[in-house]
N, C-alpha and C positions, 0 to 999 in steps of 0.2 A: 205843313207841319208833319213830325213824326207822328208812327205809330208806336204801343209803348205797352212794353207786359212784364211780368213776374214771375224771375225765377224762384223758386221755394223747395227746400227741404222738409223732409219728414222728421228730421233732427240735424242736430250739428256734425259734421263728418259723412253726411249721406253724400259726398262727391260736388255740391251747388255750387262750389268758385269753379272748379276744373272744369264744369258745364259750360258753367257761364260764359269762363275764359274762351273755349273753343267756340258756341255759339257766337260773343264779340266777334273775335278775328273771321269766322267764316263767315259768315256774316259781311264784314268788310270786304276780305278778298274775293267776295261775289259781286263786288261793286259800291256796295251800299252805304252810305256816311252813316254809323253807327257811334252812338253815344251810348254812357254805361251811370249808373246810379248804386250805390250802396244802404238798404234800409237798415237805420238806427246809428249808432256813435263807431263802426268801426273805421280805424285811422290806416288800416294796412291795407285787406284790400281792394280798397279803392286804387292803389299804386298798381297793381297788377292788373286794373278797368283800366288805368289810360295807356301803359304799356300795350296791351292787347287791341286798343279802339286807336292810339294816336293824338288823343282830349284828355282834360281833365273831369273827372269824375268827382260826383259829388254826390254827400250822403243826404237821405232824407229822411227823418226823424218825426216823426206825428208827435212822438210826446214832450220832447225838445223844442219841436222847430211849431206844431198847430198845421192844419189842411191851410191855409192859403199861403202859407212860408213853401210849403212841400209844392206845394201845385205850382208856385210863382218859380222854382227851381226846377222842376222839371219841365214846366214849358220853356225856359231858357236852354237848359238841354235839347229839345224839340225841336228848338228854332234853326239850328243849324244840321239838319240830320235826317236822319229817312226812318231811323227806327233807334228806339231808348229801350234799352236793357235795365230793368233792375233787380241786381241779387239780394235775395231776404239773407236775414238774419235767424240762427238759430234753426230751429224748426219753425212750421209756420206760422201757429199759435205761441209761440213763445214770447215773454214778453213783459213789461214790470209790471210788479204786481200790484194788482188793483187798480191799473190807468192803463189807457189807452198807450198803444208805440209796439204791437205786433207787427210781423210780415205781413198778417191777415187784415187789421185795424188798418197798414197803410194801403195794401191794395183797394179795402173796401171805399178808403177815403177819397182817391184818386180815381176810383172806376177803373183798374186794371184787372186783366185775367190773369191767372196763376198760372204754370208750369209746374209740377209737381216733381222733382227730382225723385227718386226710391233706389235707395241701396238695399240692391238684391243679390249682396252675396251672400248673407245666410237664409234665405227665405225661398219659397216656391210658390205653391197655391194660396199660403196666407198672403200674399200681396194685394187677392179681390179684398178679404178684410180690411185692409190699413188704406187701401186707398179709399173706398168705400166709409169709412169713417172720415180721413179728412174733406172727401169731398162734401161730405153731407152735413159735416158738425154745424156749418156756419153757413145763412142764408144770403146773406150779405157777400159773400165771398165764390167769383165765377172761377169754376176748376179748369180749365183749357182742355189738359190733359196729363201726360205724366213721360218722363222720361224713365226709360229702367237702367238704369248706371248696377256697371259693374256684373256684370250679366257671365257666366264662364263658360257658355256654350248655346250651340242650336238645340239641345237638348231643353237645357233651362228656359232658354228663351220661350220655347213652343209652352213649356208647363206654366208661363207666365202668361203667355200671349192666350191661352185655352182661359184660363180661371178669369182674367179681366172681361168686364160686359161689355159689349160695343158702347155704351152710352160711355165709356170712359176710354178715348180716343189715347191711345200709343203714338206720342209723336218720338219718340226714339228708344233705340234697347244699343247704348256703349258697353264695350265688350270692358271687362276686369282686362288692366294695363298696371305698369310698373312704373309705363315712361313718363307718366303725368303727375309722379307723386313730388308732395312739395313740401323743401325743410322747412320745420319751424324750432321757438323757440320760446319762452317764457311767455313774453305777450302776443303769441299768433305764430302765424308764418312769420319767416327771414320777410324781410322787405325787398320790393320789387328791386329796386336800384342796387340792392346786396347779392342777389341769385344770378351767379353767373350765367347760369344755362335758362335765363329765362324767354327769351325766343325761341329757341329751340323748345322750351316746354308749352309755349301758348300754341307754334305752328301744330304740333303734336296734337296740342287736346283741339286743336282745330282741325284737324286730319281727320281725326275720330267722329266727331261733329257733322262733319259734310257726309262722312260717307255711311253714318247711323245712324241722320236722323230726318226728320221731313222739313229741310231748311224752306222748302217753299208754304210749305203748310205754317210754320210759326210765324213765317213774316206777315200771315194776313190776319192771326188771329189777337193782334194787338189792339188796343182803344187810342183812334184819333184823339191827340191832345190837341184842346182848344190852346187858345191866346190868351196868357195870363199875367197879371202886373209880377213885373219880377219881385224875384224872393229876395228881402235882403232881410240875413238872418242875424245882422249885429252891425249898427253903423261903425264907421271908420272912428278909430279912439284917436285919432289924429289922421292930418293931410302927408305927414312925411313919415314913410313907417320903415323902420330895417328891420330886415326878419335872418334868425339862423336858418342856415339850410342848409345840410348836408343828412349823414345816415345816424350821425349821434341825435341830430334836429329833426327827424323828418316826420313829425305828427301834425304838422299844420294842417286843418279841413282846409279843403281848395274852394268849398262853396264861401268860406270866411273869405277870403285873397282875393278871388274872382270878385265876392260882392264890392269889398275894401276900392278896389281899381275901379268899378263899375260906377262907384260915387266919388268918383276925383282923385282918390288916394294915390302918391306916388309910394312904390314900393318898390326897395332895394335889397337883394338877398347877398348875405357873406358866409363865409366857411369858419366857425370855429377850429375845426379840426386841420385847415388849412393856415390855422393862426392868422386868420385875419381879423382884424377890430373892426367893431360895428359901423357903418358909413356914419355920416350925418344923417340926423334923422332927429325928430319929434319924439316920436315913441320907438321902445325898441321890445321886440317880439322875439323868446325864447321859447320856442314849440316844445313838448315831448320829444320823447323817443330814444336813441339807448346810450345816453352816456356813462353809465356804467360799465359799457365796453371799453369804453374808450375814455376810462377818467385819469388814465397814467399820462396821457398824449393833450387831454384839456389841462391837466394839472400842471404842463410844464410850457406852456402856450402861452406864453406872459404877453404879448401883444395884444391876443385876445383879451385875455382877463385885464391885463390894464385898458383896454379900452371898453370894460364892462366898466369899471371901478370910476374912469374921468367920464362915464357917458353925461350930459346935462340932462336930457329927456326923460321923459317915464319910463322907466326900464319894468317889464312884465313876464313872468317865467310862469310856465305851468306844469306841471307834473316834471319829467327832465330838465327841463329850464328851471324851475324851482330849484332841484337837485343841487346846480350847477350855480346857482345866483346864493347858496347857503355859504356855512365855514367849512365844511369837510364832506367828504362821500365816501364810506366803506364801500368795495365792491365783494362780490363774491366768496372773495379769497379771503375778506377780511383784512385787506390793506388798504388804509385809508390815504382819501388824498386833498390834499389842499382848494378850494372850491374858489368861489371869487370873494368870498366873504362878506357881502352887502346885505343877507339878511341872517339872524341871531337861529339858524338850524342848524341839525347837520342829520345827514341822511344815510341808510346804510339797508345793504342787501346779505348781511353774512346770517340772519335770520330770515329770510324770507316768507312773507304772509301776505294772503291776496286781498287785495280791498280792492271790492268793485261793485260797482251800482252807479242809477243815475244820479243826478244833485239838481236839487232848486236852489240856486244860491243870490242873495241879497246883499249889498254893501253899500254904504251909506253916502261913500262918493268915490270917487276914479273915472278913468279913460272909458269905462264900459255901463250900459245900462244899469240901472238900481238891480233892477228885479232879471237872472240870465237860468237859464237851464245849461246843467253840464253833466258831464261822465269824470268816472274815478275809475281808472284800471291800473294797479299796481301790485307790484311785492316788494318795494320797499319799506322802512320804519322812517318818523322823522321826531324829532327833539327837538323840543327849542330852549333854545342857551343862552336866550337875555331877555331882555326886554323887546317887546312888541305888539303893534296891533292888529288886531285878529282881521283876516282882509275880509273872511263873507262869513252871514250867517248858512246855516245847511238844512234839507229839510232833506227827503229822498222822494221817490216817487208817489209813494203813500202819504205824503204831507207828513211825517214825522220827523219831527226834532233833532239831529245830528248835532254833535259837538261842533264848533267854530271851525273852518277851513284855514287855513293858508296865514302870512304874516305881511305885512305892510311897515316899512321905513321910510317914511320920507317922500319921493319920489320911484321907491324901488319897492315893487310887490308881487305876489305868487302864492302859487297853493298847489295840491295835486289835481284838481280840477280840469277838465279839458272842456273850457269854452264852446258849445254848440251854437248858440241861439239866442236873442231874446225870449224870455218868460212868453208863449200865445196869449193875446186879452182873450 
């Protein structure tokens, strides 16, 4: 079995994917079968953990998924591998409010040590303070050490390396670089499979990595993961599933697909945007992700949409897929376009406003558990223009009351929702 530790920031933008990325790869091209983990709901990048490692990476969620969903999935990551990467979320206390699902809340759950990421380009000797606070906020929580990212000289370096106390181990100082910076876009980074220069940008922050930091020193200071019943975080809502996939499609968790296959499930993937119709299948799975980009090229893809519109199965859309399974979709520009029409919405981005938080959400019957934990990250609006029934009730982290999610037709339903989990007993 792997051993298995925690990268973390001091906030969001301290540098921790570009870390990570270059610790994966270098990592690997030192030999090592590395596997990579993402704490909490993010759908992006995880695409740039399996790019860099060569596996699919899977998120782990404490307040979504519960300790033995998270532990049952990351020993499954372990079982094939020498050492599991996981990059936190946010900074390292960050986290919903008033419930457990921190960076910190999962390390302490799993018994993992931290890596401290620190963006020290505007800072000097304040760095003892801020590291010195988060090591010590939380008892529960083992600090390893600290990376100093973004560092502009041997100058700086030495006034950082003077002020830190030996009790808080330097395991690297990355110099400020240009060549690792990564586009984004509304919901995050560009997606892995969309960045054309993204080899070239993993070897890069891997360069950086090997030659900054104590790659032999971090591979020992991981925690042996035991042997644990795999995590399955949502049984299979059927035995024959078609799923979209392409970069309009590309928000599906891999630990949902990996579990789905691990319990029988045949699973078939097609291209909307390649205008193909959904295979046969039982159920059919419309992921997130950006058809807003691309709703000129879905809108005129009539194979697709007619083989949304004759599907016989349970047809399921969530956030994008939602989008895409309504009557219309404003984009950007404010030109609207024709959608598949199977549930009474229509959705649009020429005003855009962010809705985002996690969801308890409950529904009375369907393909999926009663009781599921989900995430909501959008800037779209949506309307509904006929009749229909409301697919979940909504609580948010805090147990508070939310207005109803999503629409239900028949066999065809969705919401802005992004599926994690079953509800933890």
């Amino acid at each position: 079995m792997a051993k298995a530790f925690v990268v973390a920031g001091t906030q969001s933008g301290s540098g921790k994917t570009s870390v990570t990325l270059g610790l994966i790869r270098a990592f690997r091209n030192s030999g090592l079968r590395v596997r990579a983990a993402k704490a909490g709901p993010d759908y992006i990048d995880p695409g740039f953990h399996a790019a860099a490692s060569g596996a699919p990476c899977f998120n782990l969620d404490l307040w979504a998924m519960g300790r033995a969903t998270c532990a049952g999935l990351l020993s499954e990551l372990a079982a094939d591998s020498d050492l599991v990467i996981v990059e936190g979320v946010m900074g390292l206390f960050d986290g919903p409010q008033g419930a457990e699902g921190s960076t910190a809340d999962l390390a302490a759950a799993l018994g993992l040590p931290v890596v401290l990421v620190v963006d020290c380009s505007h800072q000097a000797q304040s760095v003892a303070a801020l590291v010195h606070g988060f090591a010590s906020y939380s008892k529960d929580v083992e600090m390893a050490g600290v990376i100093l990212n973004r560092v502009k000289g041997d100058r700086h370096e030495s006034l950082l390396r003077e002020a830190l106390p030996p009790s808080c181990p330097v395991l690297g100082v990355l110099r400020q670089s240009d060549s690792i910076n990564m586009p984004s876009r509304h919901l995050g980074l560009v997606q892995a499979q969309e960045n054309q220069s993204l080899e070239t940008l993993i070897e890069s922050a891997a360069a950086g990595v090997a030659r900054e930091t104590f790659l032999d020193k971090l591979s020992q200071i991981g925690t042996d993961i035991t042997n644990q019943a795999p995590g399955v975080a949502v049984p299979p809502p059927a035995q024959r599933i078609a799923v979209a996939r392409d970069v309009a499609f590309g928000f599906a968790y891999p630990h949902l697909l990996t579990g789905w296959r691990a319990q029988g499930a045949a699973i078939e993937t097609f291209s909307p945007l390649n205008d193909e119709p959904p295979p046969a299948a039982d159920f059919l799975f419309l992921p997130g992700g950006y058809p807003e980009l691309h709703a000129g090229t879905l809108a005129a893809n009539q194979r697709f949409l007619n083989g949304l519109r004759s599907f016989t199965g349970t047809v399921y859309g969530e956030c994008g897929g939602y989008m895409v399974l309504g009557q219309r979709l404003t984009d950007a520009e404010g030109q609207a376009h024709t959608m598949a029409g199977l549930l009474p919405v229509e959705t649009s981005f020429a005003k855009p406003r962010l809705h985002l938080g996690y969801r308890q959400l409950d529904c009375a019957s369907g393909p999926f558990p009663r009781s599921l934990r989900g995430h909501e990250f959008h800037y779209s609006s949506g309307a509904v223009t006929g009749s229909g029934e409301a697919l979940f009730t909504v609580r948010n982290a805090k147990g508070d009351a939310l207005p109803p999610m999503g629409l239900r037709a028949g066999k065809v339903m969705g919401s802005y929702a992004h599926i994690v989990a079953a509800a933890p007993r």
